[in-house]
C-alpha positions as CSV (number, residue, x, y, z in Angstrom):
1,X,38.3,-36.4,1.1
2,X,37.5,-35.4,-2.1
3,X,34.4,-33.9,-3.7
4,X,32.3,-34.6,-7.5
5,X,31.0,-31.3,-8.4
6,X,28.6,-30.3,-11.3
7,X,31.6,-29.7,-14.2
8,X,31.3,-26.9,-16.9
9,X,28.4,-28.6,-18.7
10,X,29.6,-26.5,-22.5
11,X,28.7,-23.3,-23.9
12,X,25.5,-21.8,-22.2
13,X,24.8,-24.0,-20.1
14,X,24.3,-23.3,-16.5
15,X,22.1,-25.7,-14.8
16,X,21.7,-29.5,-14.9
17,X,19.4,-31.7,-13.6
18,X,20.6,-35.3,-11.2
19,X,18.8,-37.8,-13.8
20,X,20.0,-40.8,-12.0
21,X,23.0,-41.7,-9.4
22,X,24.7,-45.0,-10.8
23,X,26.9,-45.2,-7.2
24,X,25.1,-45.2,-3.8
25,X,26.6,-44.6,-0.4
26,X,29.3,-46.9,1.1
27,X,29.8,-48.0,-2.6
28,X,34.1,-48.1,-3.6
29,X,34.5,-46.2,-6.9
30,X,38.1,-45.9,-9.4
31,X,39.4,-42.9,-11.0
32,X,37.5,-42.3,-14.4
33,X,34.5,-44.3,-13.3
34,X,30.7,-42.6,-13.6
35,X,29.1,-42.0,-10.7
36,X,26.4,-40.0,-11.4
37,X,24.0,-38.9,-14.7
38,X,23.3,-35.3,-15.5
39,X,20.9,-34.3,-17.5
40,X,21.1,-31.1,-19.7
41,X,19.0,-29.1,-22.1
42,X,21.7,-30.2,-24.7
43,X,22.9,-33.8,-23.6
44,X,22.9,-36.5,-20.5
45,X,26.3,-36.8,-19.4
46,X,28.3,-39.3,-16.8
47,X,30.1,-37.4,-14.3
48,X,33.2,-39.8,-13.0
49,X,35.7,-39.8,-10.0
50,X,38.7,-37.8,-10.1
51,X,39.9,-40.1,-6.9
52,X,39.7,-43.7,-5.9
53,X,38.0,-44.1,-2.3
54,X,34.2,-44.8,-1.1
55,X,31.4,-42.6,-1.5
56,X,31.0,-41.4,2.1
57,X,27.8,-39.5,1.2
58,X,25.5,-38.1,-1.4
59,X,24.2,-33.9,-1.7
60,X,21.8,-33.9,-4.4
61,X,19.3,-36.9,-5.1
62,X,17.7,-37.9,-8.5
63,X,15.4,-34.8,-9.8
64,X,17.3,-32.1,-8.2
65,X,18.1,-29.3,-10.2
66,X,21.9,-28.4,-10.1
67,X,24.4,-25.6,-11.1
68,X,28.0,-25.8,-12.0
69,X,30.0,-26.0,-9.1
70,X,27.5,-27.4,-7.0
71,X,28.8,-30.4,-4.7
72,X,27.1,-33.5,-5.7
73,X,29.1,-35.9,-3.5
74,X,31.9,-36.7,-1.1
75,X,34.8,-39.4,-1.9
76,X,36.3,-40.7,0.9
77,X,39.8,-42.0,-0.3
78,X,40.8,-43.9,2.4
79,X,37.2,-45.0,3.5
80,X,36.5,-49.2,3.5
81,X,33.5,-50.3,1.2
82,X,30.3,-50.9,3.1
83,X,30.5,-54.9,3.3
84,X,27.7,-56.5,1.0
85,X,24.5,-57.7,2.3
86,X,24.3,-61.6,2.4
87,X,21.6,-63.5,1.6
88,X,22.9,-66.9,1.9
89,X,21.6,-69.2,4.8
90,X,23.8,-69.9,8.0
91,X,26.7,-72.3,8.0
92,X,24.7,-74.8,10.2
93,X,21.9,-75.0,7.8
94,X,22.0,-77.0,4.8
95,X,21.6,-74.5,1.6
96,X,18.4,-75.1,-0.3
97,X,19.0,-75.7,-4.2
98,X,17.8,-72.3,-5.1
99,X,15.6,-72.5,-8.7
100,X,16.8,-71.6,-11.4
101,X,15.9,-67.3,-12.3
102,X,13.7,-66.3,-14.7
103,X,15.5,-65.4,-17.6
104,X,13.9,-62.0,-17.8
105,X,14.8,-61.5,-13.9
106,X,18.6,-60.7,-14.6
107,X,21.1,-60.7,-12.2
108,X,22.2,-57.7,-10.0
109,X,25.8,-58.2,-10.3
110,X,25.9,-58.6,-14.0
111,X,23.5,-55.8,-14.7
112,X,25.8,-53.9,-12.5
113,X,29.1,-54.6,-14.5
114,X,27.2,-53.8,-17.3
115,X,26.1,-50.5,-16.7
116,X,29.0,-49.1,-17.4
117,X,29.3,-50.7,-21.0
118,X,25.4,-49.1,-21.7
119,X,24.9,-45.8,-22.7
120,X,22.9,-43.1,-20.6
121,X,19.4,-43.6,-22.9
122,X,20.5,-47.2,-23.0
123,X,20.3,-47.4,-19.2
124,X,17.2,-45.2,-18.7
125,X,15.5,-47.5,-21.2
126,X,16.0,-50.5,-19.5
127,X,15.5,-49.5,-16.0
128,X,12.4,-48.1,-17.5
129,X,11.5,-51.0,-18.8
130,X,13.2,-53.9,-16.9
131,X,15.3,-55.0,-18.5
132,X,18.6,-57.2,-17.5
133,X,21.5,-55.0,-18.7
134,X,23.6,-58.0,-18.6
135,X,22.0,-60.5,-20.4
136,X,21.8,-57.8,-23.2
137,X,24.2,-57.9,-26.1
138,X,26.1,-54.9,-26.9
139,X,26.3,-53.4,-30.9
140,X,28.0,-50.6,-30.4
141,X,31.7,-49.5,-30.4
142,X,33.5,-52.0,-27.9
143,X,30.3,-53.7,-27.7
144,X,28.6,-50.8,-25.2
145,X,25.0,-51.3,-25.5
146,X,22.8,-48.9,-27.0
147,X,19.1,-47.9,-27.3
148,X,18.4,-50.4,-29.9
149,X,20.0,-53.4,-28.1
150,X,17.5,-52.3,-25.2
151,X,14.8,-52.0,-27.6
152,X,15.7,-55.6,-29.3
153,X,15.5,-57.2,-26.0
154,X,12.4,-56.0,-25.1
155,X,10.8,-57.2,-28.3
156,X,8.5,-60.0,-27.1
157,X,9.0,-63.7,-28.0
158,X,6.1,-65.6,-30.2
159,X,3.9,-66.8,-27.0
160,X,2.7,-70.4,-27.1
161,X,-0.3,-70.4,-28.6
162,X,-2.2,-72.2,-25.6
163,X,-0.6,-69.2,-23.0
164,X,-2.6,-65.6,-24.2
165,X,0.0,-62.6,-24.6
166,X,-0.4,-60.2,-21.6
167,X,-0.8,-56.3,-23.4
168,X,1.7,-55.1,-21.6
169,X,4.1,-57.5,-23.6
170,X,4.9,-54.8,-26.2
171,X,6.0,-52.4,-23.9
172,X,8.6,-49.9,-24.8
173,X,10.2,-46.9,-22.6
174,X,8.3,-43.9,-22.0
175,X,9.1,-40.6,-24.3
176,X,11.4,-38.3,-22.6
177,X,8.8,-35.5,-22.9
178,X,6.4,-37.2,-21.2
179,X,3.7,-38.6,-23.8
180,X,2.1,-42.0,-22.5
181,X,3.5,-44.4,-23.9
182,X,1.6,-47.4,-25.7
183,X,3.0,-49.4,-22.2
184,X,0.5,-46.8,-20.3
185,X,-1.9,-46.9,-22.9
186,X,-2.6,-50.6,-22.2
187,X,-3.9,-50.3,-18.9
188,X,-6.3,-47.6,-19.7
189,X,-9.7,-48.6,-20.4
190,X,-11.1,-47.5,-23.9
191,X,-13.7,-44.5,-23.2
192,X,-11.7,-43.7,-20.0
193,X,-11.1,-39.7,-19.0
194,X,-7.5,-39.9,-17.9
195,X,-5.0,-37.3,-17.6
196,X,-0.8,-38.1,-16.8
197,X,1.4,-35.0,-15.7
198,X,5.1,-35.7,-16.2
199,X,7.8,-33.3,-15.6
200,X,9.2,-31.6,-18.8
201,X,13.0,-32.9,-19.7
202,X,15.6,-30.1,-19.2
203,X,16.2,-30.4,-23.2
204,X,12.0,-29.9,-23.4
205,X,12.2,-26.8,-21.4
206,X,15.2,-25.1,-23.1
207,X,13.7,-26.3,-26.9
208,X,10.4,-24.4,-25.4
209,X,12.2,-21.1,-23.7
210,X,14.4,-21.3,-27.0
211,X,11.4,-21.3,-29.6
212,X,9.9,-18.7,-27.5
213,X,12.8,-16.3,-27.3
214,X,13.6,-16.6,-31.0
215,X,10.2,-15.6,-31.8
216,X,10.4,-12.4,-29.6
217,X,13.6,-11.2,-30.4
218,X,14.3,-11.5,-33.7
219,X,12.6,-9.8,-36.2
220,X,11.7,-13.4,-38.0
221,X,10.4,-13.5,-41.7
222,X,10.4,-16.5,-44.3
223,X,11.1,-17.0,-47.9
224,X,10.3,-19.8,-50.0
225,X,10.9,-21.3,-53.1
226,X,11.2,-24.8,-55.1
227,X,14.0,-26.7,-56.5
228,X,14.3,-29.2,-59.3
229,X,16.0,-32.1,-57.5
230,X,16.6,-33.7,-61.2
231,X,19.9,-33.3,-61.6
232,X,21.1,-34.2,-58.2
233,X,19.2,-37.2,-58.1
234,X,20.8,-38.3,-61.7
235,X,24.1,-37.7,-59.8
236,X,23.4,-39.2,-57.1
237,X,22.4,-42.9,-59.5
238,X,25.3,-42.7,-61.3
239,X,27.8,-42.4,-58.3
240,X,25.9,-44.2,-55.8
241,X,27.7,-47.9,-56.5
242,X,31.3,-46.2,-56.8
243,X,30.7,-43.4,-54.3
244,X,30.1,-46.1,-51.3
245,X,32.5,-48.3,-52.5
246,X,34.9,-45.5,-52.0
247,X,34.3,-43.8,-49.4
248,X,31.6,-46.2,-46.9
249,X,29.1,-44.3,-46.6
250,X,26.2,-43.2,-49.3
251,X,25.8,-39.8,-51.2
252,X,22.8,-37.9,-49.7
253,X,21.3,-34.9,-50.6
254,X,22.4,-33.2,-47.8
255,X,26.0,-32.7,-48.5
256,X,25.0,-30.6,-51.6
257,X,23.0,-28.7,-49.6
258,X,25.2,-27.8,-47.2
259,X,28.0,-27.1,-50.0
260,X,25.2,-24.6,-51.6
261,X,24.3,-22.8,-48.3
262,X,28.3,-22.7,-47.8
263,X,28.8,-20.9,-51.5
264,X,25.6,-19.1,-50.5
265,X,26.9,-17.6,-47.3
266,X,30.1,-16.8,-48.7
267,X,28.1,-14.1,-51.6
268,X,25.6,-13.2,-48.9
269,X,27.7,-12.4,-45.2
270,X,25.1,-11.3,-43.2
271,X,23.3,-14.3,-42.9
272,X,26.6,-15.9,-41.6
273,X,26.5,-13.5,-38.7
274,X,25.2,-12.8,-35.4
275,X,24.0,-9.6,-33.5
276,X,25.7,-8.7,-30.0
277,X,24.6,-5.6,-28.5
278,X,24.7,-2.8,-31.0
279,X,27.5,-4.8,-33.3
280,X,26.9,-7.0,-36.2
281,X,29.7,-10.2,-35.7
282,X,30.6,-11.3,-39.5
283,X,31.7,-15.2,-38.8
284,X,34.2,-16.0,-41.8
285,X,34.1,-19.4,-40.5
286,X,31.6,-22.1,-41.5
287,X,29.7,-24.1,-38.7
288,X,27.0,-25.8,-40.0
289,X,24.8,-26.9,-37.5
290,X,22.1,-29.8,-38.8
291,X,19.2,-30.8,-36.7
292,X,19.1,-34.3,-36.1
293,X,16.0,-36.2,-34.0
294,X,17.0,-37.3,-31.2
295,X,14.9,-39.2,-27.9
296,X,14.4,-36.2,-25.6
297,X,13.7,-33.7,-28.5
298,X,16.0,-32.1,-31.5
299,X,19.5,-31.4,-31.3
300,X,22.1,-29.6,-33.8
301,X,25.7,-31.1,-33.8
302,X,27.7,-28.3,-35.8
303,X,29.8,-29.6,-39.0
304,X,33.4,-27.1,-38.0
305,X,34.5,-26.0,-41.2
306,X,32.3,-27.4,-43.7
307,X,33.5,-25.3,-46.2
308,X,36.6,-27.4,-46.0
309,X,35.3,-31.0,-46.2
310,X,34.2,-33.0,-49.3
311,X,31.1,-34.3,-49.8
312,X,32.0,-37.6,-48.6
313,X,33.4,-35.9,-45.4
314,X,30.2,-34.4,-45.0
315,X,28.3,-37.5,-45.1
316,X,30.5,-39.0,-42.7
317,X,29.8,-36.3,-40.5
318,X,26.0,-36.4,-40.8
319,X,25.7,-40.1,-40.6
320,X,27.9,-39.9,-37.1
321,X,25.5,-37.6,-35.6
322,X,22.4,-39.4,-36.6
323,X,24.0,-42.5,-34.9
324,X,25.2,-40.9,-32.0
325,X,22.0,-38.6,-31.5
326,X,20.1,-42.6,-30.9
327,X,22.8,-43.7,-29.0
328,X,22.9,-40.9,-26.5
329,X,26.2,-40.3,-27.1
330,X,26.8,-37.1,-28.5
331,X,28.5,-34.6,-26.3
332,X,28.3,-30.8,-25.8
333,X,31.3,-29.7,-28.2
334,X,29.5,-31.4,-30.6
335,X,25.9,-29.0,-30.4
336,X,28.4,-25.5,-29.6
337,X,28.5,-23.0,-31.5
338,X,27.4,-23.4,-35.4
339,X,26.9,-19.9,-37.7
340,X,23.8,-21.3,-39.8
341,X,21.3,-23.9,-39.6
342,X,20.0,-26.7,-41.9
343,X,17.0,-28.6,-41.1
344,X,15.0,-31.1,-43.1
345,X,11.4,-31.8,-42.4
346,X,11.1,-33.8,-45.4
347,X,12.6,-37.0,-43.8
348,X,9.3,-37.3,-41.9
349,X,7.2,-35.9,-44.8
350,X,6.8,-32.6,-44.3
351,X,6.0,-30.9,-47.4
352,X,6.7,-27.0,-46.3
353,X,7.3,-25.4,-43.3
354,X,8.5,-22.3,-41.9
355,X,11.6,-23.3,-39.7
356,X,12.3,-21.3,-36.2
357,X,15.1,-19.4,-36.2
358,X,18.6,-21.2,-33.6
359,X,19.4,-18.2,-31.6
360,X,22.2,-16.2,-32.2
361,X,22.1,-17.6,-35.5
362,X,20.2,-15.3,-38.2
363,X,19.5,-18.0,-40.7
364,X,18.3,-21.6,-40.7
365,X,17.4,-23.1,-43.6
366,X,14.5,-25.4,-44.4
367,X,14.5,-28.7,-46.7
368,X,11.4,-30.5,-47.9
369,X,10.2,-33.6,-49.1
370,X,10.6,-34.4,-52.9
371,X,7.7,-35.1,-54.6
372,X,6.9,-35.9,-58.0
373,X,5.0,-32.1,-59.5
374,X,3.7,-30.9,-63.0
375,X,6.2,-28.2,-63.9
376,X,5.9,-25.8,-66.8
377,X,9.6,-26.1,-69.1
378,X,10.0,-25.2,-72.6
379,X,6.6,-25.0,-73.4
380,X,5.3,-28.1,-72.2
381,X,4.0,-29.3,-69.3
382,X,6.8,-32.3,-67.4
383,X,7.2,-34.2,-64.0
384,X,10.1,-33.3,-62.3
385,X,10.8,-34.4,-58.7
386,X,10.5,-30.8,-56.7
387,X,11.6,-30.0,-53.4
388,X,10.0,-27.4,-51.5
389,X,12.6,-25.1,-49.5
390,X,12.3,-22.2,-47.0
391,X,14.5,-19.8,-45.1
392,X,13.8,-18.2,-41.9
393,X,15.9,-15.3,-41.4
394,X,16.4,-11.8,-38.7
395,X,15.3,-8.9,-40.7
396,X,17.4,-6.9,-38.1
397,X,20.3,-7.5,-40.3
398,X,19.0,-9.2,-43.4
399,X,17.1,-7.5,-45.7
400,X,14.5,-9.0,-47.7
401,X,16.2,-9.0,-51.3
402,X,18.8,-10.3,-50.0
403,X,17.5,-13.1,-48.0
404,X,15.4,-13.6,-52.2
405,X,19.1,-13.5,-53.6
406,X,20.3,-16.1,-51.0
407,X,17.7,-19.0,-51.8
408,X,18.0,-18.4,-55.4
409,X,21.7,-19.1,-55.1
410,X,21.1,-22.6,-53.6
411,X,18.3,-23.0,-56.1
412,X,20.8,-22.2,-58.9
413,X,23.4,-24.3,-57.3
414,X,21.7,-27.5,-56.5
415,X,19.6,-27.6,-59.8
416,X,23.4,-27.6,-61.2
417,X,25.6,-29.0,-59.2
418,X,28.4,-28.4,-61.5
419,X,28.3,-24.7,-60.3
420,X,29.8,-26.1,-56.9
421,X,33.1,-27.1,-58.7
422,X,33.4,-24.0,-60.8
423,X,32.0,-21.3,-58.2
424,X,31.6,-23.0,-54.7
């Protein structure tokens, strides 16, 4: 016998909750294959067999809340598979032609074999959703399906135009957090007083505790200022043909970003540190976190050592956490750790906000979108594109001028980027 236990779910995380058990009992499982779905306040996550055998019984079922450690099943390595239930008629009957399934029906088996070839969102969505796994094609690495395959093949087709489309036909899955979604929203009658409870998402709960906490123990101001974005974006024309040509990927404004906050951190130290106990930690090390959306609420994968990556690097980086954030496949090293935060509200139009601080961080800073502004220069009165930015920082250890000083150094360095070369 052998047992799956909860593993060490990654840096501060204790507890997990059973989201969904892909084996069942009696069922034969290999070495390396998942057996059940976790779901943390960081990431979901497969856990897999360290043995070959059968499942000879379950301890937790989907929705239990677990810790590391905890025994979540038995593996019984020398146990037979429970035989599979037949459907087909007796020998001395003559088998009916059976009709031909419904193409949106699926089939058990393949959905089964595919299951392992979806990712964890991928799978939710389409159980959600029903959806045949295995009639859906896979665009992700190896062909895995992801969200978007899911969300493709839920996509209705034209209806004939004698045959009325039924509401529910543009159904999609449910928000992790618990809004209805516009599948629900179908079936209740305009006018109608409803109310849905749904059980916050382990990621919901720990965004909420996390927000909270920050808030109550860290002295937590904001400064603000704007930023020409003319020169970047002039950059940014020029190299965009050769730049992607080059390197695959495109040149964003967030890698000059995150090369200013690095230069920025580098004159101003405290806001690269972190308080524990009655000791300030000075990190001379460069983990940039950057919040990405993701389904079940924000996340922030950590760039290690930005401060020794090129801006094409950086891309890279960013444009593999945004992928893998929708894909559900980003895993806990990627969201440890980080020594400052950069978040950008401008991708979904915010215009200014005060970001929340990412605890034990003592910085995060904010980006904005760019919008077209009268600006005084020389004189006269000229339309620049201006950007909006903010940082939220721990007074504890930061003092105000300094927290001034440190904004006004990314200001100075993104509104010339040359600086970056000659002082970054």
């Amino acid at each position: 016998m052998s047992n799956i236990v909860v593993p060490t779910l990654g840096e501060s995380v204790v507890e997990a909750r059973v989201a969904r058990w892909l084996k069942k009992a009696g069922d034969r499982v290999e070495v390396g294959e998942p057996v059940v779905e976790l779901e943390t306040e960081k990431i979901d996550l497969e856990v897999s067999a360290e043995k070959s055998g059968v499942i000879a019984s379950i301890a937790r079922q989907e929705g239990d809340d677990v810790k590391i450690g905890e025994l979540l099943a038995v593996v019984d390595e020398n146990g037979a598979a429970a035989p599979a239930v037949s459907s087909a008629p007796a020998a001395s009957a003559p088998a009916p032609t059976p009709a031909p399934a419904p193409a949106s029906s699926g089939n058990g088996s393949a959905e089964a074999a595919s299951e392992g070839r979806a990712t964890p969102t991928a799978r939710r969505m389409a159980k959600d959703n029903d959806v045949d796994l295995g009639a859906v094609q896979g665009s992700g690495a190896a062909g895995r399906v992801t969200k978007q395959d899911v969300q493709k093949a839920m996509t209705p087709a034209p209806a004939p135009t004698s045959t009325p489309v039924a509401p529910t036909s543009s159904k999609v899955a449910p928000t992790r957090e618990g809004a209805i979604a516009p599948a629900s929203l179908s079936k209740i009658a305009p006018g109608s007083r409803t109310e849905e409870r749904v059980r916050m998402s382990k990621r919901r709960q720990t965004i909420a505790r996390r927000l909270v906490e920050a808030q109550h123990t860290a002295a937590m101001l904001t400064t603000f200022n704007e930023v020409d974005m003319t020169a970047v974006m002039a950059l940014r024309e020029r190299r965009k043909e050769s730049f992607k040509k080059e390197f695959g990927v495109g040149l964003g404004i967030a890698s000059f970003f995150v090369k200013s906050a690095i230069a920025a951190l580098r004159a101003f130290p405290p806001l690269n540190a972190e308080i524990q106990g009655d000791e300030i930690v000075f990190k001379h090390y460069y983990d940039i976190g950057v919040a990405v959306g993701a389904e079940g609420g924000l996340v922030v994968p950590v760039i290690r050592d930005a401060d020794r990556l090129s801006f094409a690097q950086i891309e890279l980086a960013i444009r593999d956490f945004a992928t893998r954030a929708t894909d559900g496949t980003l895993t806990l090293e990627d969201l440890r750790g980080g020594t400052f935060t950069i978040t950008n509200g401008g991708v979904f139009g915010s215009l200014m906000s005060t970001p929340i601080l990412n605890p034990p961080q003592v910085g995060i800073l904010g980006l904005h979108k760019i919008q077209d502004r009268a600006v005084p220069m020389n004189a006269q009165v000229v339309i620049r594109p201006m950007m909006y930015v903010a940082l939220s920082y721990d007074h504890r250890i930061v003092d105000g001028r300094e927290a001034v000083q440190f904004l006004v150094k990314i200001k100075d360095f993104v509104e010339d980027p040359a600086r970056l070369l000659l002082e970054g």
